[in-house]
N, C-alpha and C positions, 0 to 999 in steps of 0.2 A: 563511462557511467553504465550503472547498470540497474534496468527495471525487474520486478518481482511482480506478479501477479497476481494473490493469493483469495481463491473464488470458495465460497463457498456456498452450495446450490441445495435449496432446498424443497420437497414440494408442498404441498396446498396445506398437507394436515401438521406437515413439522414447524412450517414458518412462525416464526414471533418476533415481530419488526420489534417490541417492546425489549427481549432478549439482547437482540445483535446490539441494538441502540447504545444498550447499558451496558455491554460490554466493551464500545466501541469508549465510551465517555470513562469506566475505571482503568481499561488499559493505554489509555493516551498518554500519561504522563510519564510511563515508563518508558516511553521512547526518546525525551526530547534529552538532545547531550549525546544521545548513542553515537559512539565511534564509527563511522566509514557510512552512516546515514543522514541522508541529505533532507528526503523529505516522506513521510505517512501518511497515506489519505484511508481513512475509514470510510466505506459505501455501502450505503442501502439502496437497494434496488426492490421496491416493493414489487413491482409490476410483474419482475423476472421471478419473485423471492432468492433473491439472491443480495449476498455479503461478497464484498470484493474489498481488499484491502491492498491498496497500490503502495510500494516502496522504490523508493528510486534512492542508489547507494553508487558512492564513489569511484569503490573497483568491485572485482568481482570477488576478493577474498573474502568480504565481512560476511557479504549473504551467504557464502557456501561455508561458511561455521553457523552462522546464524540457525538457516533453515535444517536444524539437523531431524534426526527421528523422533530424537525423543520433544522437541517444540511440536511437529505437526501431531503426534499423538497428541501431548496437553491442547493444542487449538479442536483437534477432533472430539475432545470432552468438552473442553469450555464451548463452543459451537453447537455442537449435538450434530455433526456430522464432520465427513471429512472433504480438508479441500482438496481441490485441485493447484497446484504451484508452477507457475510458466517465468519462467526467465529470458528477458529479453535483452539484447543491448542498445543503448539510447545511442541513434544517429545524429539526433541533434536536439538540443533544448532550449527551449522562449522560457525566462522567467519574468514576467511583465511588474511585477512587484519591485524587482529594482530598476532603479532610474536609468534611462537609457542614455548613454554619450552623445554630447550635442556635436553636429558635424559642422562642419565649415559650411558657410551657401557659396557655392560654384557659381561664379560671375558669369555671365550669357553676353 
């Protein structure tokens, strides 16, 4: 699996928590069904002014068509600034949302 990072940092005079928000809530839908994508988290981070938008994908092929030039330019308009994009790869993943396999109890 493979994480994406996509920061976008803004300062005191650019910020509009009101902006990311609404962007965060029209572009949600377009993600859900995407090929080779597991899971999208949208973040506000008021305190930072900072958008961070976490992706975690299957392999590494989708994100590296995905994240082409021409997406970070359109995010760098829809945004009002540009991100920063870090790609990671997942050493291990807890999904606590599904139900965990009941184990045997080991007799003592």
């Amino acid at each position: 699996m493979i994480g994406v990072t996509v920061t976008f940092q803004y300062d005191e005079e650019t910020y509009d928590r009101s902006r990311v928000a609404a962007i965060a809530e029209e572009a949600h839908p377009d993600f859900q069904g995407m090929p080779g994508l597991r899971f999208k988290m949208f973040t506000i981070d008021d305190k930072q002014r900072r958008a961070t938008n976490v992706y975690l994908w299957d392999d590494d092929e989708a994100p590296a068509s995905f994240f082409s030039d021409e997406l970070l330019e359109y995010a760098t308009g829809l945004y009002g600034v540009a991100p920063s994009v870090d790609v990671v790869e997942i050493a291990a993943f807890v999904d606590n949302a599904q139900p965990r396999e009941e184990t045997a109890s080991v007799p003592s």
